[in-house]
PyMOL Python script that loads the backbone (N, CA, C, O; Angstrom):
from pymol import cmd

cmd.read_pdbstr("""\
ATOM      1  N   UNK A   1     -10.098  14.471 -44.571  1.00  0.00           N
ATOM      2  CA  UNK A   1      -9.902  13.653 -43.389  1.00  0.00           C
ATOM      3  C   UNK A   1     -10.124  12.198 -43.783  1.00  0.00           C
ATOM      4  O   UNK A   1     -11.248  11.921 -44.201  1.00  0.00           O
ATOM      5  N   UNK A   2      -8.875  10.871 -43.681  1.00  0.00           N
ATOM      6  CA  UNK A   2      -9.446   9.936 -43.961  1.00  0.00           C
ATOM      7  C   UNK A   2     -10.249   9.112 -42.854  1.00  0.00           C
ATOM      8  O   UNK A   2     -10.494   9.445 -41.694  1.00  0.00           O
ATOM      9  N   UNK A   3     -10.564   8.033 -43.484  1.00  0.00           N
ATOM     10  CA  UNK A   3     -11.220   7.179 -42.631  1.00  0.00           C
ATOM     11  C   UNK A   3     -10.921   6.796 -41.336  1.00  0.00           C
ATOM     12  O   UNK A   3     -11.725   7.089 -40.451  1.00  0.00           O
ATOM     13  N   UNK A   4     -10.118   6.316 -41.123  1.00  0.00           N
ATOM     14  CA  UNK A   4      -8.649   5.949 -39.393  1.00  0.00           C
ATOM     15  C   UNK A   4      -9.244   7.367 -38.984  1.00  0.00           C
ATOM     16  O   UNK A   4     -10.176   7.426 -38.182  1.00  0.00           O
ATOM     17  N   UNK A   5      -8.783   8.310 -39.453  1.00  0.00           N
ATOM     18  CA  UNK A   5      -8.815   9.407 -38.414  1.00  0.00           C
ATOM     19  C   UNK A   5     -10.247   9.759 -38.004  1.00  0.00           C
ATOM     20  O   UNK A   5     -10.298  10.324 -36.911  1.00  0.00           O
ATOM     21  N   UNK A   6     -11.554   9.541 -38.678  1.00  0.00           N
ATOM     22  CA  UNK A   6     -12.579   9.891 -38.510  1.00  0.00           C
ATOM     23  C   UNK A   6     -13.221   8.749 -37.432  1.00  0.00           C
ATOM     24  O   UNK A   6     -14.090   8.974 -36.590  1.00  0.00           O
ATOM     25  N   UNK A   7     -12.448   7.279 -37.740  1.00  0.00           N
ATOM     26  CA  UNK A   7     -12.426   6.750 -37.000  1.00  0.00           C
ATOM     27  C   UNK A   7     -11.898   6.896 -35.139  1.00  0.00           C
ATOM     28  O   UNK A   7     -12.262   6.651 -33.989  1.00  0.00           O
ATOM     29  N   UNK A   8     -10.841   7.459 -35.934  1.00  0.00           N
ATOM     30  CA  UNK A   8     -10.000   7.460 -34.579  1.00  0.00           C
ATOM     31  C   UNK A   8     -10.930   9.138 -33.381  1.00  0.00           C
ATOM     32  O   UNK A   8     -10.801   9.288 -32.166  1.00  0.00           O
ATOM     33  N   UNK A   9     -11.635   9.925 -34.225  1.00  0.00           N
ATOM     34  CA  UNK A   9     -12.087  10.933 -33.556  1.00  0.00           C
ATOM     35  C   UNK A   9     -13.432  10.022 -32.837  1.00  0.00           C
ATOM     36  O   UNK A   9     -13.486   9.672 -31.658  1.00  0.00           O
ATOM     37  N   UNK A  10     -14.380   9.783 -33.808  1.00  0.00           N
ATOM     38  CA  UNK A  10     -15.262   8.765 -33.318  1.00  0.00           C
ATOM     39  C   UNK A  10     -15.404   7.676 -32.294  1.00  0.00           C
ATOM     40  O   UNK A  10     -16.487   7.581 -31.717  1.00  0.00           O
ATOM     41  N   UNK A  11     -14.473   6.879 -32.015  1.00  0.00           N
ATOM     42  CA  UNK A  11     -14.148   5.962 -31.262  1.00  0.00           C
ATOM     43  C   UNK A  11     -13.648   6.664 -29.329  1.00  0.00           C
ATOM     44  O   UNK A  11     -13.757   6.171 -28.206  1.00  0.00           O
ATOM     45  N   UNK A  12     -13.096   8.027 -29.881  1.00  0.00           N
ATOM     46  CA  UNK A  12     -12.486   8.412 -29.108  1.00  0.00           C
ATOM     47  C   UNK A  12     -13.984   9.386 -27.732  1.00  0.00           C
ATOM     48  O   UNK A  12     -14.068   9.596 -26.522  1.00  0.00           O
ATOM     49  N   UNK A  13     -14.637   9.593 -28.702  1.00  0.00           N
ATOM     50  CA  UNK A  13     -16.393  10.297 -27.775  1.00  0.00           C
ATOM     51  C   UNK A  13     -16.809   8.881 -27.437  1.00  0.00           C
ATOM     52  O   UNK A  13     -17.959   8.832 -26.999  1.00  0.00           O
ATOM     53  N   UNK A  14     -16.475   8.254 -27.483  1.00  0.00           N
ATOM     54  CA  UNK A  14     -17.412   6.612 -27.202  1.00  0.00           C
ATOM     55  C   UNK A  14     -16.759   5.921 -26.040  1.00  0.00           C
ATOM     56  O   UNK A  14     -17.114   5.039 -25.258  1.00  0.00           O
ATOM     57  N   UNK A  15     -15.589   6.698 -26.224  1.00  0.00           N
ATOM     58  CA  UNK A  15     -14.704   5.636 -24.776  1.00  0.00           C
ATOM     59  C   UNK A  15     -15.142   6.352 -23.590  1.00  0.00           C
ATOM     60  O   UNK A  15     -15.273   7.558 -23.380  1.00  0.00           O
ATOM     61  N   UNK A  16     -15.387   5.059 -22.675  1.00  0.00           N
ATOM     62  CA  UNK A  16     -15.845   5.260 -21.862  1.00  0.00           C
ATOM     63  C   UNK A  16     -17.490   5.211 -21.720  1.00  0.00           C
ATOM     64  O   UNK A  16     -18.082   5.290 -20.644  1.00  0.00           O
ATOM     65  N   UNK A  17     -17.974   5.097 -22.720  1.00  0.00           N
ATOM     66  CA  UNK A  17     -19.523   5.095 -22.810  1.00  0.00           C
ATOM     67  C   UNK A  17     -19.872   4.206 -23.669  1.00  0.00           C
ATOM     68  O   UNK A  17     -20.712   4.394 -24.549  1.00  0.00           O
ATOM     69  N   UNK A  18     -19.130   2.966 -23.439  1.00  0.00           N
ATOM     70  CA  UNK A  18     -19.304   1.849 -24.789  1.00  0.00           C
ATOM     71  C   UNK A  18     -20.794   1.306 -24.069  1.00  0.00           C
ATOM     72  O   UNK A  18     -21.691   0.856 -24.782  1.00  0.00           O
ATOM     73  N   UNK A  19     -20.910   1.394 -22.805  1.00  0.00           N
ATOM     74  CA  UNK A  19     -22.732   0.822 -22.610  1.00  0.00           C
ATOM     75  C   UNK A  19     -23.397   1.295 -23.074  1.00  0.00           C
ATOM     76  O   UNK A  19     -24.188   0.775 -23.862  1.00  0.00           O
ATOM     77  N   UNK A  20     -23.347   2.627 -22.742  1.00  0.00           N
ATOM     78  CA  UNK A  20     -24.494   3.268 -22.803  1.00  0.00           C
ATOM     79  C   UNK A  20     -24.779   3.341 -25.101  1.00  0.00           C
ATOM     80  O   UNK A  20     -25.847   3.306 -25.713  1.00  0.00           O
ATOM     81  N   UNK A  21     -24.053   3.393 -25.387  1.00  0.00           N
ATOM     82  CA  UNK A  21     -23.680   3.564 -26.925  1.00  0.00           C
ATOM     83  C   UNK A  21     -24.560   1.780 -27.296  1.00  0.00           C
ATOM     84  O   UNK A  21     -25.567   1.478 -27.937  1.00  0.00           O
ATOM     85  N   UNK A  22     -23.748   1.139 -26.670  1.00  0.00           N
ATOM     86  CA  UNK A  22     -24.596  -0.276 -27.631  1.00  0.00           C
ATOM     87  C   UNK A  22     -25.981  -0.740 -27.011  1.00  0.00           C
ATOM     88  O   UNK A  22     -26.610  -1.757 -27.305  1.00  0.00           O
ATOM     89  N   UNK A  23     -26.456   0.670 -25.679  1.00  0.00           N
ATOM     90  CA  UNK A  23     -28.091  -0.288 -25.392  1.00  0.00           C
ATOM     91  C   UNK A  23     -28.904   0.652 -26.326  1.00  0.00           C
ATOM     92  O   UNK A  23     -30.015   0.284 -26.710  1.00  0.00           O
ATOM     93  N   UNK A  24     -28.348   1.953 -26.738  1.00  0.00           N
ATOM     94  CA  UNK A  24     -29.173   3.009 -27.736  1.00  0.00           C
ATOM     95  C   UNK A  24     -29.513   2.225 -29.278  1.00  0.00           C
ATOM     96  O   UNK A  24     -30.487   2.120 -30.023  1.00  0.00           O
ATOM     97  N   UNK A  25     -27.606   1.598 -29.240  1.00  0.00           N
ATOM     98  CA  UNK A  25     -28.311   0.798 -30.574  1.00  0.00           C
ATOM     99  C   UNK A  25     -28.916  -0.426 -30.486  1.00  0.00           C
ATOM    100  O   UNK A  25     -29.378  -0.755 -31.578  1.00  0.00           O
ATOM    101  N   UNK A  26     -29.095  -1.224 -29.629  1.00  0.00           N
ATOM    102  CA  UNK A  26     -29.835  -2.119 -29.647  1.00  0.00           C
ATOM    103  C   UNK A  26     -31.286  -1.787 -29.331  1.00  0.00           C
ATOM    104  O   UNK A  26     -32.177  -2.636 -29.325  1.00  0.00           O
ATOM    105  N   UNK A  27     -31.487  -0.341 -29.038  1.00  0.00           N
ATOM    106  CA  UNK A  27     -33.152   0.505 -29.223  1.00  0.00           C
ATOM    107  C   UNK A  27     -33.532   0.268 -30.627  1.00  0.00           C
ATOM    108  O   UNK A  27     -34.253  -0.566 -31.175  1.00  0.00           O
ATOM    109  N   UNK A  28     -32.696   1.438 -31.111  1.00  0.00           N
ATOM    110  CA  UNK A  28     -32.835   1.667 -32.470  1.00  0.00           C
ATOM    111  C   UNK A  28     -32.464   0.643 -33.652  1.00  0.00           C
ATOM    112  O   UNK A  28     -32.903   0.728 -34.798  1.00  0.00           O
ATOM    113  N   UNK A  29     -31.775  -0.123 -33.283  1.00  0.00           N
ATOM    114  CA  UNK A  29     -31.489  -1.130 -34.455  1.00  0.00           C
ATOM    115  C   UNK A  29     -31.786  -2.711 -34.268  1.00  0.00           C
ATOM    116  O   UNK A  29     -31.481  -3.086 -33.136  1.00  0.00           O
ATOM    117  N   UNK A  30     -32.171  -3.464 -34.884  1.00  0.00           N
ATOM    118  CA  UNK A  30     -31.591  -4.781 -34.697  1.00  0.00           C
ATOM    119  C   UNK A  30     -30.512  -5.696 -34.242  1.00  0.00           C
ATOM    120  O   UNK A  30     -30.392  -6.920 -34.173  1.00  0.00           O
ATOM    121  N   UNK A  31     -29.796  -4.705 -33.965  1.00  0.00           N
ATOM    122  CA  UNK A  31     -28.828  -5.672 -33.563  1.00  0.00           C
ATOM    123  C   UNK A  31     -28.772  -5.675 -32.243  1.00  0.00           C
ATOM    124  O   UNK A  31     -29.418  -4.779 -31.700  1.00  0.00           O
ATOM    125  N   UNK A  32     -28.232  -6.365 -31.603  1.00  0.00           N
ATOM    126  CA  UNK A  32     -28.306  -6.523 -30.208  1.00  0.00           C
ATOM    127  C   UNK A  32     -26.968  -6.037 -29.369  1.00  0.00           C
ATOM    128  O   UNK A  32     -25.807  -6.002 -29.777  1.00  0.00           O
ATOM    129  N   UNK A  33     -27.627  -5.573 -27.722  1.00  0.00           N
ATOM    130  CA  UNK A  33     -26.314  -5.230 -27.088  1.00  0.00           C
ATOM    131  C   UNK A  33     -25.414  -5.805 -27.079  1.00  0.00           C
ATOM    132  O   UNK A  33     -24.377  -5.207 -26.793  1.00  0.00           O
ATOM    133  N   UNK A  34     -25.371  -6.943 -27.321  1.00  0.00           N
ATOM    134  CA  UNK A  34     -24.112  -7.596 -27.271  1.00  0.00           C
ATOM    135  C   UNK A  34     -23.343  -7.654 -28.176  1.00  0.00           C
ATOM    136  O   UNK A  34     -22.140  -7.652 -27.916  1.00  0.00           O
ATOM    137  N   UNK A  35     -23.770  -7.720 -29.452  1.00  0.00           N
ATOM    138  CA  UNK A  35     -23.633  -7.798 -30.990  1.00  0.00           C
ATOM    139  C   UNK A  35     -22.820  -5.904 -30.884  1.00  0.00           C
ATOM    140  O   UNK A  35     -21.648  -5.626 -31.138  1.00  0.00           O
ATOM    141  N   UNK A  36     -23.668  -5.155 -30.542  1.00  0.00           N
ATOM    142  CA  UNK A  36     -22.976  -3.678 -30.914  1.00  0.00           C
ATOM    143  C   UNK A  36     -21.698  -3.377 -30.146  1.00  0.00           C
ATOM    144  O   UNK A  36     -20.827  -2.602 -30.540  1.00  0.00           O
ATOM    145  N   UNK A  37     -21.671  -4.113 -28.934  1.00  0.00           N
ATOM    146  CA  UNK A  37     -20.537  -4.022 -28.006  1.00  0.00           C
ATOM    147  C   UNK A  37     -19.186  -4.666 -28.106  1.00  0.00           C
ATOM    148  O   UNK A  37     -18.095  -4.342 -27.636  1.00  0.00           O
ATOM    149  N   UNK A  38     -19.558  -5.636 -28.828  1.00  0.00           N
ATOM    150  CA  UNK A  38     -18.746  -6.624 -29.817  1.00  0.00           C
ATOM    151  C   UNK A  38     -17.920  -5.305 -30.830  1.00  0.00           C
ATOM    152  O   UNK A  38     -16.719  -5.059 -30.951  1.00  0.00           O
ATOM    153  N   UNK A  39     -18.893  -4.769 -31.326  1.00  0.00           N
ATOM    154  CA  UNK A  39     -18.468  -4.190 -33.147  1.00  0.00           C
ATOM    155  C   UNK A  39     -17.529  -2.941 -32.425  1.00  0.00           C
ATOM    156  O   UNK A  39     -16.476  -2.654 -32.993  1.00  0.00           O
ATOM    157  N   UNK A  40     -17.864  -2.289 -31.325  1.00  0.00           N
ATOM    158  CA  UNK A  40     -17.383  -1.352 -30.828  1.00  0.00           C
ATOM    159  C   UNK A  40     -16.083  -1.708 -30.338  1.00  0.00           C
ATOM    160  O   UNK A  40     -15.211  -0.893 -30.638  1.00  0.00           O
ATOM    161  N   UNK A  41     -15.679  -2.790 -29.605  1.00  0.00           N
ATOM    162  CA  UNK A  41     -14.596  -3.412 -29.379  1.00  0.00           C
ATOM    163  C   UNK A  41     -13.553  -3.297 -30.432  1.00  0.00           C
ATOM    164  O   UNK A  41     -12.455  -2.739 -30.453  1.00  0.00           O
ATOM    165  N   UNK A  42     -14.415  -4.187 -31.544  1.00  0.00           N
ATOM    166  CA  UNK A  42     -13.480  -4.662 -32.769  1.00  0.00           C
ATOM    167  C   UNK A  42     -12.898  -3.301 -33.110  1.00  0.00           C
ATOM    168  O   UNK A  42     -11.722  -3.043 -32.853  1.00  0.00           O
ATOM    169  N   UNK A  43     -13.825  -2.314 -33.765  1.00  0.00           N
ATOM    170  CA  UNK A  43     -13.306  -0.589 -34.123  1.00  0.00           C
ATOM    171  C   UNK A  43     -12.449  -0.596 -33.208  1.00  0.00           C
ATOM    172  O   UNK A  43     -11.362  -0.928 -33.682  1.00  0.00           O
ATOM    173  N   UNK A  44     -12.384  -0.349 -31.889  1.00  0.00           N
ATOM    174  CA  UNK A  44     -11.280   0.236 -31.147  1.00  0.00           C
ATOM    175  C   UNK A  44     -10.075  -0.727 -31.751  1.00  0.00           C
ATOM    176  O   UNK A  44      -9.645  -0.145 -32.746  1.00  0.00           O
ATOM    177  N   UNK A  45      -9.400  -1.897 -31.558  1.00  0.00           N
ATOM    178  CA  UNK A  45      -9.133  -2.565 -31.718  1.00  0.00           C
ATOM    179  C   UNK A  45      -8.129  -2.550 -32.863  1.00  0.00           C
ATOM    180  O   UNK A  45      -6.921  -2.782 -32.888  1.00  0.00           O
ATOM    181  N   UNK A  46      -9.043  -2.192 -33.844  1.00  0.00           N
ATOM    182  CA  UNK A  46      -8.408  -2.094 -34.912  1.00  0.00           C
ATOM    183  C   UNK A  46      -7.944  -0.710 -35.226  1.00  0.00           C
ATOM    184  O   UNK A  46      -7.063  -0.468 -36.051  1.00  0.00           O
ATOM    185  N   UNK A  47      -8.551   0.138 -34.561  1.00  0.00           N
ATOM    186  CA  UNK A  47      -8.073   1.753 -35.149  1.00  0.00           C
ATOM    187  C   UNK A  47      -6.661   1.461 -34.034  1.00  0.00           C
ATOM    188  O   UNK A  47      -5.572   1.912 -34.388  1.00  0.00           O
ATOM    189  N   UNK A  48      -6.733   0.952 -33.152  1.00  0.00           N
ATOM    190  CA  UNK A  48      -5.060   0.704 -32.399  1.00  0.00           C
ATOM    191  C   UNK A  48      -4.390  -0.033 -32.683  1.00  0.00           C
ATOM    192  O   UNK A  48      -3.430  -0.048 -31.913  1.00  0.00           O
ATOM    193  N   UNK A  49      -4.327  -0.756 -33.450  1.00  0.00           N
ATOM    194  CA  UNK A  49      -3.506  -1.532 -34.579  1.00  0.00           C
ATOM    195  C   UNK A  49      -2.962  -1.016 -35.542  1.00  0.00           C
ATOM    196  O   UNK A  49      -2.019  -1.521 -36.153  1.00  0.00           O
ATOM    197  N   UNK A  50      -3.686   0.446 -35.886  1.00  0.00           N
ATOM    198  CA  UNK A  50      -3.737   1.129 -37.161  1.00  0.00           C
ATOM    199  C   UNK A  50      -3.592   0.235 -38.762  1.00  0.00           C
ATOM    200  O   UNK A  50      -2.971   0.314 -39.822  1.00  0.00           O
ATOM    201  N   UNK A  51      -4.977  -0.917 -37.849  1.00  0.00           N
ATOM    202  CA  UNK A  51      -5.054  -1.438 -39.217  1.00  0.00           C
ATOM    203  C   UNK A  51      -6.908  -1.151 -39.503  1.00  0.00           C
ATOM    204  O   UNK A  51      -7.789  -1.023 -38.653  1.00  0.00           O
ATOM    205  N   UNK A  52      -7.004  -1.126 -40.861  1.00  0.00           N
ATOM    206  CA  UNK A  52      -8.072  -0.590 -41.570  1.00  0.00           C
ATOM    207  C   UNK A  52      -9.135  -2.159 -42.268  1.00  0.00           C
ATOM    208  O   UNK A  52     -10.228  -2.171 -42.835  1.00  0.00           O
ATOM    209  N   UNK A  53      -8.394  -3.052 -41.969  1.00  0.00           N
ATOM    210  CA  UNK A  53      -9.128  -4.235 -42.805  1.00  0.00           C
ATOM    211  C   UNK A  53     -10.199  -4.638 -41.937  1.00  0.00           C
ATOM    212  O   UNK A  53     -10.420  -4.574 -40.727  1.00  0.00           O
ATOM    213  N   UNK A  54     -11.005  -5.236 -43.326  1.00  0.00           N
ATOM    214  CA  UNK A  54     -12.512  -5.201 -42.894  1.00  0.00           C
ATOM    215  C   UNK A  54     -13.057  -4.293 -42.649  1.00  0.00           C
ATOM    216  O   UNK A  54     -14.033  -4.501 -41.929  1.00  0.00           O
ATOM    217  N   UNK A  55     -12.857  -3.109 -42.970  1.00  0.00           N
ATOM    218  CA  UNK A  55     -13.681  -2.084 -42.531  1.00  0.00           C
ATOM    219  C   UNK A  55     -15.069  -1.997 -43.624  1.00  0.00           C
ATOM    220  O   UNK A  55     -16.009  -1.253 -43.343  1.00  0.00           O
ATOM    221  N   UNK A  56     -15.072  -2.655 -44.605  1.00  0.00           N
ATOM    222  CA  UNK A  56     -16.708  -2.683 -45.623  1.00  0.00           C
ATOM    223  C   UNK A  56     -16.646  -3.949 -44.919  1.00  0.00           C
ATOM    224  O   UNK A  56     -16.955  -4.567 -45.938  1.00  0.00           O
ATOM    225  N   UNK A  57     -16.531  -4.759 -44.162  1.00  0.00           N
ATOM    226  CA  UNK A  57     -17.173  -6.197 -43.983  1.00  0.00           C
ATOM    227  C   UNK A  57     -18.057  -5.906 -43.046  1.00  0.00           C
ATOM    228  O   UNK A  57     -17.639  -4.971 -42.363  1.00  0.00           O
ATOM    229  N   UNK A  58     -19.087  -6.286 -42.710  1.00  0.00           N
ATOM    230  CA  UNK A  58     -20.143  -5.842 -41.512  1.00  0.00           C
ATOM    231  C   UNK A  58     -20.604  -7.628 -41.165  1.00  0.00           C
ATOM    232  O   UNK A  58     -21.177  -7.895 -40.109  1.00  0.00           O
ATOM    233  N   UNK A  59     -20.303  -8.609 -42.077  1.00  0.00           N
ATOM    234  CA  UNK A  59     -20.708  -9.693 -41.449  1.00  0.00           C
ATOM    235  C   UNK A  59     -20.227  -9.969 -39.626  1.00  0.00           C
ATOM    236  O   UNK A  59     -20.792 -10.274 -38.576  1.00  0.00           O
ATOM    237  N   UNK A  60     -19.496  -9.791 -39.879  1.00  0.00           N
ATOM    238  CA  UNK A  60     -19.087  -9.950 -38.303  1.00  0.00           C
ATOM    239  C   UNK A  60     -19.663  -9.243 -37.113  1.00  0.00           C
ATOM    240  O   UNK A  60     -19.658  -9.740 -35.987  1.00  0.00           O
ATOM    241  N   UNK A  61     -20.090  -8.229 -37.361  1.00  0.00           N
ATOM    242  CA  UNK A  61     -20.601  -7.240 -36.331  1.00  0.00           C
ATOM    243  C   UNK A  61     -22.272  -7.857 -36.092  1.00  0.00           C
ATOM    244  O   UNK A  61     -23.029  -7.296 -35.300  1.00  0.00           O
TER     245      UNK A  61
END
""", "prot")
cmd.dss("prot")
cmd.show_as("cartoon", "prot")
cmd.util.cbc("prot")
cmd.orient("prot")
């Protein structure tokens, strides 16, 4: 299974629950709700583009 598609399964349990998904990680992680809600955007975004770039870049998120 490549990446897009693991993506694309992933992204797909999250829709619809993009709140609740970036206040868990802003529990558990450093980064902030806004910051994770952001990164969650971008993934969708890009898995509907069916483009894959930046996917090792994490500066942005």
């Amino acid at each position: 299974m490549g990446v897009m598609s693991k993506l694309r399964r992933l992204l797909g349990l999250v829709e619809g629950h993009e709140d609740e998904v970036a206040k868990q990680v802003g529990k558990r992680t450093k980064v902030s709700e806004e910051k994770a809600k952001k990164g969650i955007e971008k993934a969708t975004d890009a898995v509907k583009n069916g483009s894959d770039s930046g996917s090792g870049d994490r500066s942005s998120y």
